[in-house]
C-alpha positions in Angstrom: 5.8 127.3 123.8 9.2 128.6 122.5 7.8 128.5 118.6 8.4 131.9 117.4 9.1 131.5 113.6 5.6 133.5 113.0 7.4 136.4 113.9 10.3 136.7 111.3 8.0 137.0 109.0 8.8 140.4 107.1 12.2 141.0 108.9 14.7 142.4 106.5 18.5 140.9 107.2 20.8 143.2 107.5 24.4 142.6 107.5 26.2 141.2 110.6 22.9 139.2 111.3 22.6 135.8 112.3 20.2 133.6 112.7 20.5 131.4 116.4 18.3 129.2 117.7 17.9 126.0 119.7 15.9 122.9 119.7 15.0 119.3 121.2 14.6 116.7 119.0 12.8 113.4 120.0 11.0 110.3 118.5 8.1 111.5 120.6 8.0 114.9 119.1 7.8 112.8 115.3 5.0 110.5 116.6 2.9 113.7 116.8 3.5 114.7 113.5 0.4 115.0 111.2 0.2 111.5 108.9 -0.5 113.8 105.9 2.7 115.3 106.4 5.0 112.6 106.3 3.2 110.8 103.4 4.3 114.0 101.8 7.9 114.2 102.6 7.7 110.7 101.5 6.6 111.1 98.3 9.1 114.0 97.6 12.4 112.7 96.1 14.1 115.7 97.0 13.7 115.0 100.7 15.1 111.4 100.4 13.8 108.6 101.7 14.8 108.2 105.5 13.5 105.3 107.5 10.6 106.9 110.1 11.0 103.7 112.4 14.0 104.1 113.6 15.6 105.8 116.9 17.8 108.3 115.3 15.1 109.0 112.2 13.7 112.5 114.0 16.7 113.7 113.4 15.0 114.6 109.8 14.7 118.2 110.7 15.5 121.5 109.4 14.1 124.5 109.9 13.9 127.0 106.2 13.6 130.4 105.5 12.1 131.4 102.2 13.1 135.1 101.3 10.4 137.1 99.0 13.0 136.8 96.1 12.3 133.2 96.0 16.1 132.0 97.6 16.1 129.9 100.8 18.3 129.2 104.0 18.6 125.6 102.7 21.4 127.0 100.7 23.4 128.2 103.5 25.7 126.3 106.1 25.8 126.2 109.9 28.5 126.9 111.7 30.1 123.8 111.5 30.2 123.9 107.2 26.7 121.4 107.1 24.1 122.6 104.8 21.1 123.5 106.2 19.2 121.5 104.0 17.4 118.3 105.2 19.1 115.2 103.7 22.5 117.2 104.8 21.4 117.7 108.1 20.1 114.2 108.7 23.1 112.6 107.0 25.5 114.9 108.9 24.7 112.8 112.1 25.1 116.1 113.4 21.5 116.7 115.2 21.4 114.9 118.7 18.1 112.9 120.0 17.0 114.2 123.6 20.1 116.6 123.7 20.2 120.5 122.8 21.0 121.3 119.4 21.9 124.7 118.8 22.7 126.3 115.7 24.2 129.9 114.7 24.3 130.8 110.9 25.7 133.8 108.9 23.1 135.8 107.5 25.8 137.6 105.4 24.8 136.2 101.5 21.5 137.4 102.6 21.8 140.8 103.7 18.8 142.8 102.2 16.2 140.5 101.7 13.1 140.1 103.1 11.8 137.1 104.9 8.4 135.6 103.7 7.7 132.4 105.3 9.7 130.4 107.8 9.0 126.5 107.6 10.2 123.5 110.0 10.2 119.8 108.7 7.9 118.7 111.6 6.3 121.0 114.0 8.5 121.5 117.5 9.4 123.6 120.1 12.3 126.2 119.1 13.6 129.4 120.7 14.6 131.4 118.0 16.1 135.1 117.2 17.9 137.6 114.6 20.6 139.1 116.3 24.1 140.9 115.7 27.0 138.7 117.0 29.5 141.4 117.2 32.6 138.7 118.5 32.0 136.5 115.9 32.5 138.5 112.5 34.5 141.4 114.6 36.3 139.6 116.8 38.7 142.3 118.5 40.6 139.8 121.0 43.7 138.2 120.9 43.6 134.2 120.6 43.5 133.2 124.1 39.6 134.9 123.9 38.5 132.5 121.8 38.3 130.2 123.8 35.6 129.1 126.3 37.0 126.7 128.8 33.1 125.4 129.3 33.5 123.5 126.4 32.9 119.9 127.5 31.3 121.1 131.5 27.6 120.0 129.6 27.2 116.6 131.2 24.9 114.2 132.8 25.4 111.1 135.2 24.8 108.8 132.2 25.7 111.1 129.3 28.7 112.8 128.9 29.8 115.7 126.5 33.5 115.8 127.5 33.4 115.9 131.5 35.6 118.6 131.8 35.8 121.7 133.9 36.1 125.3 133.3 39.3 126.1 134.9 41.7 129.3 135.0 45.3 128.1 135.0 48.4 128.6 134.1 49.7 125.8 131.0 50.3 122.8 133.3 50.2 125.2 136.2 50.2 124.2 140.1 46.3 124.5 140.6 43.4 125.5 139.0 40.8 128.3 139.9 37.2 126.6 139.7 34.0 127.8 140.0 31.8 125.6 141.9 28.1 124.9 141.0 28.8 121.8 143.4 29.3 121.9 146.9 32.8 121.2 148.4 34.1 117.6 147.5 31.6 116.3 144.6 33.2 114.5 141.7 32.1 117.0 139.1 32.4 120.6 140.7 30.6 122.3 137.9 27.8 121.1 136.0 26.9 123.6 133.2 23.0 122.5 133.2 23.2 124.3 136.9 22.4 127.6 137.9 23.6 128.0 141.2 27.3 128.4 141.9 28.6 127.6 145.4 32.1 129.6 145.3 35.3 129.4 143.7 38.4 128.5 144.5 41.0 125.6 144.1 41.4 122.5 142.5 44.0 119.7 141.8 41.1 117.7 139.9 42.2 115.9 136.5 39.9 112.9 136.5 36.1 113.2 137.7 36.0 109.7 138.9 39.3 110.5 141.0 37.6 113.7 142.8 39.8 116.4 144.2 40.7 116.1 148.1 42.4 119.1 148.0 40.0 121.4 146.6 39.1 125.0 148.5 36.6 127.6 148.1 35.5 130.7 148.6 32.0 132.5 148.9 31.0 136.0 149.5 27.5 136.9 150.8 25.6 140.4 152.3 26.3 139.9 156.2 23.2 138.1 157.6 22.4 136.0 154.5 22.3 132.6 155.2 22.5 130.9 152.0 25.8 130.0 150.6 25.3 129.9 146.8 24.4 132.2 144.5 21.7 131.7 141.3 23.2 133.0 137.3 22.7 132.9 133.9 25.1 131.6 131.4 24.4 134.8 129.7 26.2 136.6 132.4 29.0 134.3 132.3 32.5 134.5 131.0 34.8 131.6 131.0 38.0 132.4 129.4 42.3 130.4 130.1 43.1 133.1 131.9 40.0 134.5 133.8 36.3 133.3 135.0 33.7 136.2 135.2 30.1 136.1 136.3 27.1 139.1 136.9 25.1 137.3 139.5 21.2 137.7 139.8 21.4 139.4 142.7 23.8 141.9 140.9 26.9 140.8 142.7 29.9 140.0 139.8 32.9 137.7 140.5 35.8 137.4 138.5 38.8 134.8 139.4 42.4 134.3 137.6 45.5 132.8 139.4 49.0 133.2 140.0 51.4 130.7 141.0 50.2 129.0 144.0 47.5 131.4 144.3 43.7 131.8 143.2 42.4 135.3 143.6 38.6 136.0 143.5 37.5 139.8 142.6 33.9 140.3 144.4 32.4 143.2 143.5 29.1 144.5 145.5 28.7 148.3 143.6 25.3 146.9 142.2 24.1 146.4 145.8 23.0 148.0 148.5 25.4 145.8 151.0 28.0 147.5 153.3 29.3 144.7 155.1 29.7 141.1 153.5 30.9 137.9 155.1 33.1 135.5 153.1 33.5 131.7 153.7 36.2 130.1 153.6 35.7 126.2 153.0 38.8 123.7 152.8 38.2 119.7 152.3 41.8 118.3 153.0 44.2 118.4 155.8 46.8 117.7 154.0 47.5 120.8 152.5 47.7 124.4 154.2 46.0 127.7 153.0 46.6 131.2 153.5 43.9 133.8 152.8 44.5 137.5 152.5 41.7 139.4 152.0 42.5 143.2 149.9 40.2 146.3 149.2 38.3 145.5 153.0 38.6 145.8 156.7 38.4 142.3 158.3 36.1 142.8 161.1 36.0 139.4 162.8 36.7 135.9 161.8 35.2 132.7 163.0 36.5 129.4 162.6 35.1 126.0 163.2 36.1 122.5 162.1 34.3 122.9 158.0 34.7 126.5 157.3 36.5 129.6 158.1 33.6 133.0 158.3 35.5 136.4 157.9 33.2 139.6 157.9 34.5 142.6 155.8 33.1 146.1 155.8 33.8 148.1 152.6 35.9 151.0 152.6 35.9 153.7 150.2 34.5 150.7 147.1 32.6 147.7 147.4 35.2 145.8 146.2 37.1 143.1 147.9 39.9 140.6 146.5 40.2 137.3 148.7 43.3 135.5 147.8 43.8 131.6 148.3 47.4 130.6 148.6 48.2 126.7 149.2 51.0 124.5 150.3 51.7 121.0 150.5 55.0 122.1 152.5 53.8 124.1 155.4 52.0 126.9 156.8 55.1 129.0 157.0 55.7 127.9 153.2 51.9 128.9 152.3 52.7 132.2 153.4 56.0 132.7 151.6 54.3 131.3 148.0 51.7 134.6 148.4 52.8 137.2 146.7 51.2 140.6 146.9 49.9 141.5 143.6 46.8 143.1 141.7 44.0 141.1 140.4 44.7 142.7 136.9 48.3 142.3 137.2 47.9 138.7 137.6 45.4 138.6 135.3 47.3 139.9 132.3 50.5 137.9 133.3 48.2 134.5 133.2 46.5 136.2 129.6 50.2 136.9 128.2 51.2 132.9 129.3 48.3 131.6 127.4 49.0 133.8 124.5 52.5 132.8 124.4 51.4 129.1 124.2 48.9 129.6 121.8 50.5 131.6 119.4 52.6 128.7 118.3 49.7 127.9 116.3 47.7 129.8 113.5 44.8 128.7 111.3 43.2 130.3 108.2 40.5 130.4 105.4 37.8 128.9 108.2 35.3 130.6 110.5 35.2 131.4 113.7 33.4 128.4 115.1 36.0 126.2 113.9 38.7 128.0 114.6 37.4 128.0 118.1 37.7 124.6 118.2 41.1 124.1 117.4 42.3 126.4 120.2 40.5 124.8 122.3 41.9 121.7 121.9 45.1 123.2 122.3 44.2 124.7 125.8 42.8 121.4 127.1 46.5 119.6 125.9 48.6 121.7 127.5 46.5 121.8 131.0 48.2 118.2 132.4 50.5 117.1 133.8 50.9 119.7 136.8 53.6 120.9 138.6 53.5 119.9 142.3 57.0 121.7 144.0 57.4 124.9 145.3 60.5 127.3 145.9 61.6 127.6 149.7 62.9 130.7 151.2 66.0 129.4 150.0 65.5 129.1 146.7 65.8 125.3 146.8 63.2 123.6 145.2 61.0 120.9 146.6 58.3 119.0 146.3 55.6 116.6 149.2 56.5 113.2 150.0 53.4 112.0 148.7 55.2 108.6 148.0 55.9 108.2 152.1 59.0 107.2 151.6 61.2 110.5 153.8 58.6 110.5 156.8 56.7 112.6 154.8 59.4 115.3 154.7 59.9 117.9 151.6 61.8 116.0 149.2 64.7 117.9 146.7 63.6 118.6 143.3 60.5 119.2 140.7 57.7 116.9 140.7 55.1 116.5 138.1 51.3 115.0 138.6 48.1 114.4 137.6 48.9 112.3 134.7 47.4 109.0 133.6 49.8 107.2 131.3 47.0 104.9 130.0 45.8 107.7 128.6 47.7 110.1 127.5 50.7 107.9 125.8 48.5 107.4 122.8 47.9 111.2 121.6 48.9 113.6 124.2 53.0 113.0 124.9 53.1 112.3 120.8 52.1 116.0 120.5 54.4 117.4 122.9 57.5 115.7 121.2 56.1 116.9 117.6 55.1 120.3 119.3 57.7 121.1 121.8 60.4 118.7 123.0 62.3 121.2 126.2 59.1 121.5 127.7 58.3 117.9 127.0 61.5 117.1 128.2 61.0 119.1 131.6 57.6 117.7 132.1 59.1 114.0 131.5 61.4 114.5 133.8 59.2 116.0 136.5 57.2 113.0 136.3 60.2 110.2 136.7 61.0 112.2 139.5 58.7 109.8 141.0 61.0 107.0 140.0 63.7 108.9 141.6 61.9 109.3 144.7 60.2 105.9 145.1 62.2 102.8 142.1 58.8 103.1 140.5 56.1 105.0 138.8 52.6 103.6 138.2 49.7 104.0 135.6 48.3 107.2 137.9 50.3 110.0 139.1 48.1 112.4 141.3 48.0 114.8 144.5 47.1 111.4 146.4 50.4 109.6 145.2 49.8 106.3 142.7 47.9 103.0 142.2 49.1 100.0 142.1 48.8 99.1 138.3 52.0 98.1 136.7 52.5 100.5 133.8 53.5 99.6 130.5 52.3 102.9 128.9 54.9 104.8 130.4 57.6 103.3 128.6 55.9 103.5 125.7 55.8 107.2 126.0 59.5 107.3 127.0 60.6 105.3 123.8 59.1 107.6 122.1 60.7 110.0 123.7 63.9 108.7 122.7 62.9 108.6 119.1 62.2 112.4 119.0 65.1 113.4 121.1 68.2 110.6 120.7 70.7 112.9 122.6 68.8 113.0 125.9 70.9 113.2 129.1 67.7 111.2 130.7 68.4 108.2 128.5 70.1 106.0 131.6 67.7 107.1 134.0 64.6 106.6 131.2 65.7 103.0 130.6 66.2 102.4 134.5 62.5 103.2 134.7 61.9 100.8 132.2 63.6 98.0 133.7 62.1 99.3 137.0 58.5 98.5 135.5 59.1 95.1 134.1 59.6 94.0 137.2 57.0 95.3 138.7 53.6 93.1 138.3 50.9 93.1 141.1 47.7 91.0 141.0 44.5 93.0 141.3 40.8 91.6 141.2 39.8 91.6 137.9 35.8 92.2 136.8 34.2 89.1 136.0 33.3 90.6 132.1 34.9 88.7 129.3 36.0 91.7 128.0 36.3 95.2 129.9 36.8 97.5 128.1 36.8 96.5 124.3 34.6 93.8 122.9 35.8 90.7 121.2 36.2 92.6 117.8 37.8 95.7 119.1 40.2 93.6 121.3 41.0 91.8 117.5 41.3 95.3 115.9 42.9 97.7 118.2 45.4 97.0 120.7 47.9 96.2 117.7 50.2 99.1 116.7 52.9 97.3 114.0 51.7 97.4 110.6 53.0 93.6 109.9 51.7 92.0 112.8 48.0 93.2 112.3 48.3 92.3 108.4 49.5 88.9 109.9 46.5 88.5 112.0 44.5 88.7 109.6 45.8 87.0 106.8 46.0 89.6 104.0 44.7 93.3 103.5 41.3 92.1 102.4 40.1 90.8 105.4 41.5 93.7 107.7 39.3 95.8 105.3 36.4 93.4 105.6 36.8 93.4 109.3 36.4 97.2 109.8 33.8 97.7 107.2 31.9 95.4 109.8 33.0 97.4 112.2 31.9 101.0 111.0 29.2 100.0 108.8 27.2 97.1 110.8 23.8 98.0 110.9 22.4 100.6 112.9 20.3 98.2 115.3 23.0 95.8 115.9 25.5 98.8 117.0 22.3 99.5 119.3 21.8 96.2 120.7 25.2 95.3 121.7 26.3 93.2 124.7 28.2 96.3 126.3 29.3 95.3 130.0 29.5 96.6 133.0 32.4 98.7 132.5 31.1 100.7 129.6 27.6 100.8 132.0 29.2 101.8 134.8 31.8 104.0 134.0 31.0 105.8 130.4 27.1 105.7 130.2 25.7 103.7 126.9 23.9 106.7 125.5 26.7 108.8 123.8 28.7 106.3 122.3 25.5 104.7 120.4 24.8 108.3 118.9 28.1 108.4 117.3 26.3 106.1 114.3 29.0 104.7 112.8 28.3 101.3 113.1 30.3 99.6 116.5 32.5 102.4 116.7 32.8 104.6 119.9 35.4 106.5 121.7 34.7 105.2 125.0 38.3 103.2 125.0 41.1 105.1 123.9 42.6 102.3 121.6 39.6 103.1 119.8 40.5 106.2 118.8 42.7 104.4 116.0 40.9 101.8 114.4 39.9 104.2 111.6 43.6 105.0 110.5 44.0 100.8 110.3 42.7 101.4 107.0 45.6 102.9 106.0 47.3 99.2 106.9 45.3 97.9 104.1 45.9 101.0 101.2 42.1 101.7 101.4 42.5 105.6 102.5 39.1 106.8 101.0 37.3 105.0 103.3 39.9 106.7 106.5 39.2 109.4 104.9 35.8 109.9 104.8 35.3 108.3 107.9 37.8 110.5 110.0 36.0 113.8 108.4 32.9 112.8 109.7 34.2 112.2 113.6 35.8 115.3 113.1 32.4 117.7 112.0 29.9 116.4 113.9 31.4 114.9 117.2 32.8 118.1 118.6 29.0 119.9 117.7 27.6 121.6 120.6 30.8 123.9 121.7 28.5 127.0 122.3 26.5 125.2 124.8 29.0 122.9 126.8 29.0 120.4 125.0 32.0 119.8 122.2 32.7 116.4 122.8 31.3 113.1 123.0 32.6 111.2 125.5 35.2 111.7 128.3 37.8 114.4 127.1 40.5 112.1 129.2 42.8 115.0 130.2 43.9 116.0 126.7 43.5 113.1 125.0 40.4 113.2 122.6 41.7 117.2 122.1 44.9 115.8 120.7 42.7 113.5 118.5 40.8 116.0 117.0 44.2 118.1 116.9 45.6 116.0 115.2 43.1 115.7 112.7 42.8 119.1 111.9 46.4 119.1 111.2 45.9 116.2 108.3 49.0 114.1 110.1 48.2 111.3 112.8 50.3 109.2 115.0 49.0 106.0 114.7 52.3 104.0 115.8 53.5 106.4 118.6 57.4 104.6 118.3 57.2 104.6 114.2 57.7 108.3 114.2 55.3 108.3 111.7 52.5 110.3 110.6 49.3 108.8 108.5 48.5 111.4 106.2 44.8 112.6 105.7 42.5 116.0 104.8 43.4 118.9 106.9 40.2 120.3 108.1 41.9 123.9 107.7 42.3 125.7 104.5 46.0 127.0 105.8 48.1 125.8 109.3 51.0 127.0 110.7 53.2 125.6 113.5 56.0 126.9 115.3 58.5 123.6 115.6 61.6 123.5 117.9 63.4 123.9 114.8 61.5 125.7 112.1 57.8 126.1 110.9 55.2 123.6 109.4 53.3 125.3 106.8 50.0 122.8 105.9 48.5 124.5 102.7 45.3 122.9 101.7 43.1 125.8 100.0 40.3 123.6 99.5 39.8 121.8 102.3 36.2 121.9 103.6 33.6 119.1 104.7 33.1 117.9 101.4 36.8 118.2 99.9 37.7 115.4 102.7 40.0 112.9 100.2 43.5 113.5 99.5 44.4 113.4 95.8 48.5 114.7 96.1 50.4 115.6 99.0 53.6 117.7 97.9 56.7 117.7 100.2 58.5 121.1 100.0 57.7 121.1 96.4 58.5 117.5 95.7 55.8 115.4 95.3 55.3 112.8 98.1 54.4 109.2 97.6 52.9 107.1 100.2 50.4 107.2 102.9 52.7 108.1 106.0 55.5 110.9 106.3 57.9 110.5 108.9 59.1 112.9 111.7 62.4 113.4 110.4 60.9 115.1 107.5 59.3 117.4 109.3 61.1 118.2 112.1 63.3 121.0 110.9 60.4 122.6 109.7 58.3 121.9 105.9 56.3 123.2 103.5 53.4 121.0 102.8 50.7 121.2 99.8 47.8 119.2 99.9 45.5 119.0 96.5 41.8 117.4 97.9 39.3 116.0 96.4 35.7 114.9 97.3 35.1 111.9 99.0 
């Protein structure tokens, strides 16, 4: 029993205190709960009056503190801006049934009083402390530490929180460094519910259903050990852009960064009484080749059979050793040449100064540090796809694999791009790197039709193992947008080539035998529509758009529950997350989804977007400090640029209108470093409940209309936004 509430009892706060804990919530749990209890909450007015028969309806929970002054906790906010107070909590939407729920408030306004009685709605299971957060209100970093790349890692087979993985790389880098708490070759190489970790090493992976053939690792053990995975805590862990630390329980730490075409892995066995170690080298593909150098060790003897290389190192003057993982697709001779011979920390602060670089583009204000974490987080996950996939001879000419077999399989001139799915990323991600920063855009763009240049085609899928056979329209969707953000392109010919190329490509494929796939009948009538005319003409007039999504969003709870989902949502996305969004029939488990709320803007009805979009934004990306942070597959960038975008108060809902739907920023003051000048968002009173926008003023002027256009903004703007509550 983790209920220690008894024991604050008399604590005094002091400042710099918080108050964490974390909970389990489910129907069971409220089923238990005394009669005489509920009859009471009942009869209160001040506690609302919440249905107890429903799923979702243990979800009315709160834990208060009453201090001997007579003030309560209720009157403070978690670290997402909710109240603590019960109605706010349950209408937040922002407590999760059968998931962890974890919340971390600022004890600040209550520094110096004295705790008399601590009370829970309904009796449960809690772990619970005081404790001084130093990183929090003293955070002494620069921005790349705010970030935790395990954001999203907190997933189950059926439920996911993001599917992501805690990588070290370089912004759209050649590999990433990966710890594995998987062995070699499983779809989803860490798992943050696990406490073992089987290695590090590399990874090509961008999509878990995809896997990653090419991925390598590493794992260092006392000679005679016979285990090959280590047991941690998440306490011990640091997961960071540009480094992965851990303390093992058996005292051994392990840090990894990378560099290039290399991951380096720092073990360090100081703690231990080891002399000699053996680490294992494991590689899954043949397709690529790998060079390991091992630093800081004297390699005794190596063994080699057909699954793993074994190399026994005895210490020298420290137990310290650095193995280093360098990879080719080129040759073994090129595997060599891509190592270089460089320090763990050099490497290190080169990858740290990258990130930084990238980062600082961006700066938020007038919010706390949970929030702020967000928003640089989704800005890491953006810029981690596509990935480069040449390398630099010898001769300086660059090249890149044949992985379209079209030379033999010989290097082929020039810089390719992968690990990209258009059908994906048009929507949000490409929109954001023409706002954000065209030349690298551009550069990317081009790395990617280099498949066209190699092969007369590209396809939906670009990864390590070549393409799929889908005909792909979302490409040239993202390269007419391209065009539109950058009309003096050199690429134009060979964009529109591609273009042609694709129309002219169409392949049958087996189709699954559901009606509908993807989307229902009512999101296939909603979403797939981009032009503002054409939806307004589907449905007759702006009335009956609005009718149409207030069905959508606001259907009753049981319907939303009891819908005919098919196999594909099943099968693929799991039914559990997207029913705990609560929001009617809406989910995010198709990406056309993602802009069915901004259609109200079709109809002039922006309170309801409004409100609506604020929501998704506070209490879908709960969980950050625990692995969660979304709900739903993060889709290589994809649901980050949503919520990026809705932070920023401008959305791309037509990605060739060069237009932006205006809504609330979330922050009080952004700033953006344009191609051409900054974007100054200045919205002093934005929170969660200031979520309407009464006035929006254009570099002064004021600005009518629910959109503002990419020309407007592009050499940089000054924009004022008055809110209101919604």
């Amino acid at each position: 029993m983790k209920d220690n509430i008894a024991n604050l009892s008399g604590k005094t706060i002091e400042y710099g205190d918080y108050l964490v804990y974390s909970f389990f919530l489910t129907p069971e749990l409220l089923e238990k709960a005394n009669d005489n209890f509920f009859k009471l909450i009942k009869r209160n007015k001040n506690y609302g009056k919440p249905n107890f028969e429903s799923y979702y309806d243990c979800t009315f929970w709160s834990l208060d503190i009453t201090f001997t002054d007579g003030s309560n906790l209720s009157e403070a906010e978690d670290q997402y801006g909710i109240k603590l107070e019960v109605n706010e909590q349950y209408n937040s939407k922002a407590l999760f049934v059968n998931q962890i729920n974890y919340k971390c408030i600022n004890l600040a306004e209550f520094a110096g009083k004295t705790i008399k009685k601590a009370v829970m709605t309904y009796p449960i299971d809690i772990d619970i402390k005081i404790a001084d957060i130093i990183e929090v209100d003293h955070f002494i970093g620069d921005i790349v530490d705010l970030i935790d790349t395990r954001r999203g890692t907190n997933n189950t087979s059926n439920y996911f929180r993001g599917n992501t993985f805690p990588v070290v790389s370089e912004p759209f880098g050649f590999l990433f460094g990966m710890p594995f708490t998987n062995s070699l070759g499983s779809n989803q190489p860490y798992i943050y519910s696990s406490n073992k970790l089987y290695g590090f090493g590399i990874s090509h992976i961008y999509d878990y259903k995809k896997g990653d053939e090419e991925a390598v690792l590493c794992f260092a053990r006392q000679k005679g050990e016979k285990r090959e995975f280590a047991e941690f805590s998440h306490f011990c862990e640091s997961a960071k852009p540009y480094i992965y630390s851990v303390i093992f329980n058996n005292k051994v730490k392990a840090c990894m960064t990378v560099h290039k075409y290399t991951c380096l892995v720092e073990y360090d066995f100081t703690e231990t009484s080891a002399d000699s170690i053996e680490i294992i080298v494991k590689k899954k593909s043949k397709k690529s080749f790998l060079h390991t150098v091992i630093q800081g060790g004297t390699v005794k003897d190596i063994k080699v059979d057909s699954k793993k290389t074994i190399y026994t190192v005895d210490f020298r003057q420290k137990k310290k050793v650095v193995v280093n993982l360098t990879q080719s697709f080129i040759s073994q001779q090129q595997a060599r040449f891509n190592y270089k011979n460089m320090s763990f920390n050099k490497c290190t602060l080169i990858l740290n100064r990258a990130w930084k670089k990238q980062l600082s583009k961006y700066t938020v204000g007038g919010t706390n540090f949970f929030l702020t974490q967000i928003f640089y987080s989704n800005i890491f996950r953006m810029h981690l796809y596509p990935n480069m996939f040449y390398e630099k001879m010898p001769d300086g000419k660059i090249v890149h694999p044949d992985i379209h077999n079209v030379n033999g399989e010989k290097p082929i001139d020039g810089p390719l791009m992968i690990n990209n799915d258009f059908s994906k990323t048009y929507k949000l991600v490409w929109p954001a790197f023409f706002l954000l920063h065209i030349s690298q855009a551009q550069e990317l763009l081009s790395g990617l039709l280099q498949n066209y240049f190699d092969s007369g085609k590209i396809f939906k899928c670009l990864s390590t193992k070549g393409t799929d056979d889908i005909n792909n329209i979302y490409l040239n969707i993202i390269l007419q947008s391209f065009v539109l953000y950058n009309a003096n392109s050199s690429n134009i010919q060979n964009i529109f080539g591609s273009i042609l190329q694709n129309s002219e490509i169409i392949k049958n494929k087996k189709i699954r035998l559901d009606d509908y796939t993807r989307i229902d009948q009512l999101e296939s009538k909603i979403c797939p529509v981009y032009d503002k005319d054409s939806i307004l003409d589907l449905y007759g007039n702006q009335d009956n758009l609005i009718k149409a999504l207030d069905n959508y969003f606001f259907s009753e709870r049981e319907f939303a529950k009891k819908k005919n989902w098919t196999n594909y949502h099943k099968l693929v996305n799991g039914l559990s997350p997207f029913n705990d969004i609560r929001f009617g029939l809406f989910n995010l488990d198709n990406l056309a989804n993602y802009n069915i709320p901004f259609l109200y803007s079709y109809a002039k009805n922006t309170k309801k977007m409004q409100k609506i979009v604020s929501e998704i934004w506070y209490y879908l990306q709960v969980g950050s400090d625990i692995g969660y942070g979304y709900l739903g597959d993060e889709d290589q960038g994809v649901m980050s640029a949503f919520y990026f975008f809705i932070g920023l108060g401008l959305y791309p809902l037509n990605p060739l209108s060069g237009e932006f739907v205006i809504t609330a920023p979330r922050f009080p003051f952004c700033e953006l470093d344009l191609p051409n000048g900054r974007l100054i968002i200045n919205a002093p009173l934005a929170n969660r409940e200031n979520c309407c926008v009464k006035s929006v003023k254009l570099n002064g002027e004021l600005h009518k209309g629910l959109t503002i256009n990419y020309e407007e903004i592009k050499n940089g703007a000054y924009l004022e936004f008055e809110l209101e509550k919604g």
